[in-house]
C-alpha positions in Angstrom: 90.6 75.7 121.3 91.7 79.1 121.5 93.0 81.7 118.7 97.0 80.2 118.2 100.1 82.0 118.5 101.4 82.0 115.0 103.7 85.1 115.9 105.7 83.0 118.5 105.5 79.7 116.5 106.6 81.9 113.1 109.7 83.4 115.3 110.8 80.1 116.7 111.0 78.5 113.1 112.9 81.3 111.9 115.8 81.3 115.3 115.7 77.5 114.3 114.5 77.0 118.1 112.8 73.9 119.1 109.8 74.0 121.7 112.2 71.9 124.2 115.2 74.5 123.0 113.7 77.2 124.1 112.3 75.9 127.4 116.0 74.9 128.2 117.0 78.1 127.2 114.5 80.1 129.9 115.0 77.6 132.3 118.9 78.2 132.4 118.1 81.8 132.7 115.9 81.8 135.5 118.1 79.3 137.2 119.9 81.6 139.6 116.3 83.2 140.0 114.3 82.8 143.9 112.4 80.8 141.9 113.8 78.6 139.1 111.3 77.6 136.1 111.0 73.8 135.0 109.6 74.4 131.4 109.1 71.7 129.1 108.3 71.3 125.1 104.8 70.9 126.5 104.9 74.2 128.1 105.4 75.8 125.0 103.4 74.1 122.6 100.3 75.2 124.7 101.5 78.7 124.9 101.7 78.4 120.6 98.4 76.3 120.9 96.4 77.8 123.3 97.9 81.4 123.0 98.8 80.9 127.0 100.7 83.5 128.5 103.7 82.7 131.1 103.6 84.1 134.3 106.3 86.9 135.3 109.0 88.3 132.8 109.0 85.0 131.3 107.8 86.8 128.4 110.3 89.5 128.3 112.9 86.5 128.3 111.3 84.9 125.5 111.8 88.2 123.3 115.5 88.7 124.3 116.3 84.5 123.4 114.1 84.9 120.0 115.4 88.4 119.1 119.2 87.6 119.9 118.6 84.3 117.2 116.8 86.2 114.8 119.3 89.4 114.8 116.4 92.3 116.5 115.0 93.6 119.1 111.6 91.9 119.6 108.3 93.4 121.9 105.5 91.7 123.5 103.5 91.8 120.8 106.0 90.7 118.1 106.1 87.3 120.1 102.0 87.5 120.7 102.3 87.9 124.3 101.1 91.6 124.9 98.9 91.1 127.8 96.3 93.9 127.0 96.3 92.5 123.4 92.4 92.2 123.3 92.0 95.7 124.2 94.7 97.3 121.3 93.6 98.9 118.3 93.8 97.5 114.8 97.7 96.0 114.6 100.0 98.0 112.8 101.1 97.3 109.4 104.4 95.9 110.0 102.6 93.6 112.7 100.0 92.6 110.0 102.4 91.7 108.1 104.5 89.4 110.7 101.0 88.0 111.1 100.3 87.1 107.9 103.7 85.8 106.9 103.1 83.6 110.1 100.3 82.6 108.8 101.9 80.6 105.6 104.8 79.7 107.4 102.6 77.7 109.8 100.4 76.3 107.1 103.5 75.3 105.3 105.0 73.1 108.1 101.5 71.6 108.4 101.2 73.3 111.9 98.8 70.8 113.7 96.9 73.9 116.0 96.2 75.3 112.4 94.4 72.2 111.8 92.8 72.0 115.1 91.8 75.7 115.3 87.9 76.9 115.7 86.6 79.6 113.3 86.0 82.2 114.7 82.4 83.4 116.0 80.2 86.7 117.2 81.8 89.7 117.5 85.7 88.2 116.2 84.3 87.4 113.2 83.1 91.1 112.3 86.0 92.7 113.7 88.1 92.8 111.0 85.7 93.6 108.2 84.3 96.6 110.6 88.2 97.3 111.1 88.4 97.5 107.3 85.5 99.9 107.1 86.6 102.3 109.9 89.9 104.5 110.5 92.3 104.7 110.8 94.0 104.0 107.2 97.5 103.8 106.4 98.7 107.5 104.8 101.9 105.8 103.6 103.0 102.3 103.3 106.5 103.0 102.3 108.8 100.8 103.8 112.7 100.6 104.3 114.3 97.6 103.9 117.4 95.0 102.0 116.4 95.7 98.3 113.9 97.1 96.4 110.5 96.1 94.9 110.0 96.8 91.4 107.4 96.4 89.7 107.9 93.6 87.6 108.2 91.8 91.3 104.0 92.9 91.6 102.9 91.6 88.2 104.7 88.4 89.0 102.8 88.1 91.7 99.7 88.8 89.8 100.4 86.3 87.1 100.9 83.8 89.7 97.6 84.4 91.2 96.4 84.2 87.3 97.8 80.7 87.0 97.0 79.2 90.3 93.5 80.3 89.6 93.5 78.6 86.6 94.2 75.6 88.1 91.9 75.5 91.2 89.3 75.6 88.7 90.6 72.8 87.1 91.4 70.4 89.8 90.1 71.7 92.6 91.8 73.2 95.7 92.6 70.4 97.1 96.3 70.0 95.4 96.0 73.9 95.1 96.4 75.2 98.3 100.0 73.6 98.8 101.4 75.5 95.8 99.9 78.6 96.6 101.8 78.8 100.6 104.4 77.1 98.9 104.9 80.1 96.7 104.1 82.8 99.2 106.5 81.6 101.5 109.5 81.4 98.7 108.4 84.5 96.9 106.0 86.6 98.8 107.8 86.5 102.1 111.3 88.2 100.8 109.4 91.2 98.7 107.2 91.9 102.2 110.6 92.7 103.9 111.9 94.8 101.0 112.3 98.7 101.0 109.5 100.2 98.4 107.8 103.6 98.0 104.3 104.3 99.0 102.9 103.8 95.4 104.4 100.6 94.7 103.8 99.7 98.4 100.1 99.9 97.6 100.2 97.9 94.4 102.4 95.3 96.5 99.6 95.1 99.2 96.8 94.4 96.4 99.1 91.8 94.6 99.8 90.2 98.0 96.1 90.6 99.2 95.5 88.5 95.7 97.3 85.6 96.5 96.7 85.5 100.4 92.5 85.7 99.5 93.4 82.4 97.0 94.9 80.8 99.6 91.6 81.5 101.8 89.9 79.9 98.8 92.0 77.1 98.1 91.7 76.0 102.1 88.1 76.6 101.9 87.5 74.3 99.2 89.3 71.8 101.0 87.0 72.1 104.0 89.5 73.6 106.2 87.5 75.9 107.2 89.3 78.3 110.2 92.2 77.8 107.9 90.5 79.7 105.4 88.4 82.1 107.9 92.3 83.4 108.4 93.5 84.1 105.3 90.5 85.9 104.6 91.1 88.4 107.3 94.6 88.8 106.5 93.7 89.5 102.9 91.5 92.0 103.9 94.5 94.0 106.0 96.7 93.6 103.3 93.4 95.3 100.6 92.9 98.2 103.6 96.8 99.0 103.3 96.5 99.0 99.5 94.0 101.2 100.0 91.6 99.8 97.2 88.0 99.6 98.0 86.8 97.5 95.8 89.4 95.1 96.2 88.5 94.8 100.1 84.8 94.5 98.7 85.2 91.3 96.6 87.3 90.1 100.0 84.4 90.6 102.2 82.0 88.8 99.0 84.8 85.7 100.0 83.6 85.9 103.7 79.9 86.0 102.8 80.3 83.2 100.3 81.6 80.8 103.3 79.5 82.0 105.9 76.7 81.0 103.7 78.7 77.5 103.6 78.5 77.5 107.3 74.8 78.4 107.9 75.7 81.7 109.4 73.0 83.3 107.1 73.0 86.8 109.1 77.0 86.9 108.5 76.0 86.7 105.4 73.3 89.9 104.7 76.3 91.7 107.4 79.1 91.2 105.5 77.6 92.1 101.8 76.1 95.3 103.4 79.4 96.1 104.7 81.3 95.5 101.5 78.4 97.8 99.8 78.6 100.5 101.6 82.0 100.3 102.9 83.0 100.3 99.1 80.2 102.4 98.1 81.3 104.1 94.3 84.2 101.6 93.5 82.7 98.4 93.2 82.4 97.1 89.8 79.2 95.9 88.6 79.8 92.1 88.5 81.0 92.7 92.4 77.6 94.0 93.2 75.8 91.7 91.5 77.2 88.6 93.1 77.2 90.4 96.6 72.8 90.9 96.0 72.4 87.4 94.8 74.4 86.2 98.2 71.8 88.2 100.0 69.1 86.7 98.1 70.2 83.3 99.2 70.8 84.2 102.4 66.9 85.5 102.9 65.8 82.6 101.6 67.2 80.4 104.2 65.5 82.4 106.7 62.9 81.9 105.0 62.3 86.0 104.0 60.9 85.7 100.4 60.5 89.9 100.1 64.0 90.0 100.9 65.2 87.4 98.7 62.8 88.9 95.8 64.3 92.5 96.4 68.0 91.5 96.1 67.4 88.9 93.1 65.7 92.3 91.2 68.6 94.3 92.6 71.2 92.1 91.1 69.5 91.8 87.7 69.2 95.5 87.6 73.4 95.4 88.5 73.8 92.6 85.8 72.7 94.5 83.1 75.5 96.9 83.2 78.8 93.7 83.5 81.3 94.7 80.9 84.0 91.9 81.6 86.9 94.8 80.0 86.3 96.6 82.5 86.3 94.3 85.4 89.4 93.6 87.8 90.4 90.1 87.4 88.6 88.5 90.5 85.6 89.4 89.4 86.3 86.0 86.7 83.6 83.8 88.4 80.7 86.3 87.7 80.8 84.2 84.7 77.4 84.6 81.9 74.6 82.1 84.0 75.9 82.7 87.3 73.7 84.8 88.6 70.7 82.3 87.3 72.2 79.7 88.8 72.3 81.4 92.5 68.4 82.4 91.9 67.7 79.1 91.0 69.3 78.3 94.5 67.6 81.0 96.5 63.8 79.7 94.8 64.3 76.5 95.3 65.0 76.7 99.1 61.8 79.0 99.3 60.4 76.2 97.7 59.2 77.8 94.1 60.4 75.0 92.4 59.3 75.9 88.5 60.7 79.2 88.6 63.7 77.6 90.4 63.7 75.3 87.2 63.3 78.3 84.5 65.9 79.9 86.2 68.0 76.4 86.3 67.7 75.7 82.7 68.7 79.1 82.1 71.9 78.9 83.3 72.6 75.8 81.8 72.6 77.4 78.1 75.5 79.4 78.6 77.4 76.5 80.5 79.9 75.8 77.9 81.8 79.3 78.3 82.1 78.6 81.8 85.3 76.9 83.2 84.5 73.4 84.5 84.0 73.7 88.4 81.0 76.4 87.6 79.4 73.9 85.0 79.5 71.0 87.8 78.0 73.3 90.0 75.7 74.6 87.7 74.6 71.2 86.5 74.0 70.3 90.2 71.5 72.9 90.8 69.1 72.0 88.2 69.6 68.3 89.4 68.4 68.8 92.8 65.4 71.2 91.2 64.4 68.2 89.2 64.5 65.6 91.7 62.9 67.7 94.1 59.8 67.8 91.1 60.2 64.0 91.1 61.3 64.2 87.7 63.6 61.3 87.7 64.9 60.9 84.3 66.1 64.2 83.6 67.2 64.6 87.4 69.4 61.4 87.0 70.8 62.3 83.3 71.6 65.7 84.9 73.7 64.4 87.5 75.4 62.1 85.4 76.6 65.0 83.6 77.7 66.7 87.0 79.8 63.4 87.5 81.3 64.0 84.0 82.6 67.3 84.6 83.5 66.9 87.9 85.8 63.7 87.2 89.3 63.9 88.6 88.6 67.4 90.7 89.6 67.4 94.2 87.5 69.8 95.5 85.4 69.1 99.1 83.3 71.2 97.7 82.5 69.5 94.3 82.0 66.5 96.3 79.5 68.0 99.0 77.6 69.3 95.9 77.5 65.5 94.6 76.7 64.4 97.6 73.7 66.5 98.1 72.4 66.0 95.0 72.9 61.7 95.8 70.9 62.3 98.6 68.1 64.1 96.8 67.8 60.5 94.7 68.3 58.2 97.0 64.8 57.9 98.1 63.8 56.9 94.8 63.8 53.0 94.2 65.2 53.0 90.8 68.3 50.7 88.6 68.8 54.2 87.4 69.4 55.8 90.8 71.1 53.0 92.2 73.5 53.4 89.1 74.3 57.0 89.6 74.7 56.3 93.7 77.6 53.7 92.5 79.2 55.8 90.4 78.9 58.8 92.7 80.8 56.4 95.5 83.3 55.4 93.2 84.3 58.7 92.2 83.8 60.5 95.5 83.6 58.3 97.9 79.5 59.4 98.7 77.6 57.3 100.5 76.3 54.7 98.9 
């Protein structure tokens, strides 16, 4: 399936113009035409779904319909119908915008090509973090428009991203994600079509960006993967027109984090390079940190211990200088065992399994200042380590823990984490095992 049209299907919503409404609509214009059109709600359903273009100055017809509803002059590539669109520069803002705004709007109304869409691969999937990198950048972002945005609007918008946080961490993204569109449709929507100077412009951008990238995380968690692939690359135009590195750096640490979740280990070492050097001065320590021990990971699933080894010292070295006043307030997951926690990962898939378990246990004693979803995870990581050493005993009492904290999250996540971990005991013939494997099914529904 091809990239959708979330411009056109975004427009149509907001004209209140059904799929069959608006192939009535070109169909009576054209009538008098040498040759008539016979559009149907099919037709443009696959022009939304498959990004099809119609033939002729169907297109054209399509902008004046939409734009007479919707009260303004609309182009070709307001509707997502420019035909040399591949070959364009990096959209404008006010086109980023529409896109992202479409984005929501179609996530909202449960959009089924959203659900249906393909991540994106190769070369689309490094476009828009190379676009981020590279001129050119916005020199002002002041917009005219019904209203004004004040600041109070932007620190609403960052205490919302605050509390839906909060929350994910708690129960998981799963019942997350619908609150977060729900709000940046209602409240996010109205204050991106609002006049503002350049300065609050910028801090609008990176409150916005905030929200958007939670979104991303929240549809990642729930294994909806190209959902989340999208929001990520709008936040990332919304952090290159706040024109804040180092937010656009813990962005591109989001992308590495999933491409690692989707085997794309090279994505991985590309992205956290990128974000480096891209964001080269402004990063904060905890940012850098977490951005070596992804590449640490990463080069141990290819199976390239110097590389691994030289990112887990360069992350240590980083660690060192954390001090959580001074960090933004993304940065929140760099939590105190963290970083253990991901070398423990990294050693164990090179397949040093005592230092995986030093660095395991490690972790584990500052587990009670971290929020829940990082102890499950945490707790997790030592299991598999101990059931890999066929230490039973403590492998199965550390998973029962896992299942403790992870009780009543609904996180895809959390429950491919259990799920591994079941999997890693399952081959021993134990009552103990078979205890935890029924308990693990009852709670998440992994196999038995």
């Amino acid at each position: 399936m091809g990239e959708p049209n979330i411009l056109l299907d975004s427009l149509l919503a907001e004209a209140e113009i059904s799929h069959a409404g608006l192939a009535a609509r070109i169909n009576r214009i054209t009538s008098t035409a040498r040759r008539p059109t016979r559009y149907d709600h099919t037709a443009v359903a696959r022009w939304i779904r498959d990004k099809a273009i119609p033939r002729g100055d169907v297109p054209e017809i399509i902008c004046e319909i939409v734009g007479s509803r919707v009260g303004r002059t609309l182009m070709l590539s307001d509707i997502g119908m420019a035909r040399n669109e591949a070959g364009q520069d990096v959209p404008d803002l006010s086109r980023a915008v529409d896109q992202t705004v479409a984005l929501w709007r179609g996530d909202l109304n449960d959009r089924a090509f959203l659900a249906g869409a393909s991540m994106l691969e190769g070369p689309a999937a490094i476009a828009p973090v190379f676009e981020w990198e590279n001129p050119p950048h916005e020199m002002d972002v002041s917009r005219r428009g019904p209203g004004a945005v004040s600041t109070d609007d932007v620190q609403a918008l960052k205490d919302a991203r605050s509390r839906y946080e909060q929350m994910y961490r708690r129960v998981g993204g799963v019942p997350v994600r619908p609150r977060v569109v729900a709000f940046l449709s209602a409240n996010v929507t109205p204050l991106l079509k609002s006049g503002h100077d350049d300065r609050t412009g910028r801090e609008l951008f990176r409150a916005v960006g905030g929200l958007v990238a939670l979104a991303g995380i929240c549809a990642y968690d729930s294994n909806r993967q190209a959902l989340s692939q999208r929001y990520l690359f709008r936040a990332l135009r919304m952090a290159k027109a706040s024109g804040n590195p180092a937010f656009g750096g813990y962005v591109i640490a989001l992308l590495a984090n999933q491409a690692m979740s989707q085997a794309k280990y090279r994505h991985v070492i590309q992205y956290a390079e990128t974000a480096l050097r891209g964001s080269r001065g402004h990063l904060s320590p905890a940012l850098v940190t977490d951005l070596h021990t992804l590449q640490a990971k990463a080069y141990a699933r290819v199976g390239d211990r110097s590389g691994c080894h030289a990112h887990m010292r360069r992350s240590e070295t980083t660690a060192a200088r954390i001090r959580r006043d001074d960090e933004p307030p993304e940065t929140g997951y760099v939590q105190l065992g963290l970083l253990e926690c991901q070398h423990a990962e990294a050693l164990r898939r090179l397949g040093d399994l005592v230092a995986a378990q030093v660095y395991a246990e490690e972790a584990l004693r500052s587990v009670d200042v971290c929020h829940l979803r990082g102890q499950t995870h945490r707790l997790a990581t030592l299991a598999l380590v101990l059931a890999e050493r066929g230490e039973l005993d403590q492998a199965v009492t550390t998973a029962e823990s896992m299942l403790e904290r992870a009780q009543g999250m609904e996180s895809e996540r959390i429950t491919e984490r259990i799920g591994m971990v079941a999997d890693a005991l399952r081959p021993f013939d134990a009552c103990v095992v078979r205890e935890f494997l029924t308990r693990a099914h009852r709670q998440t529904r992994v196999p038995l």
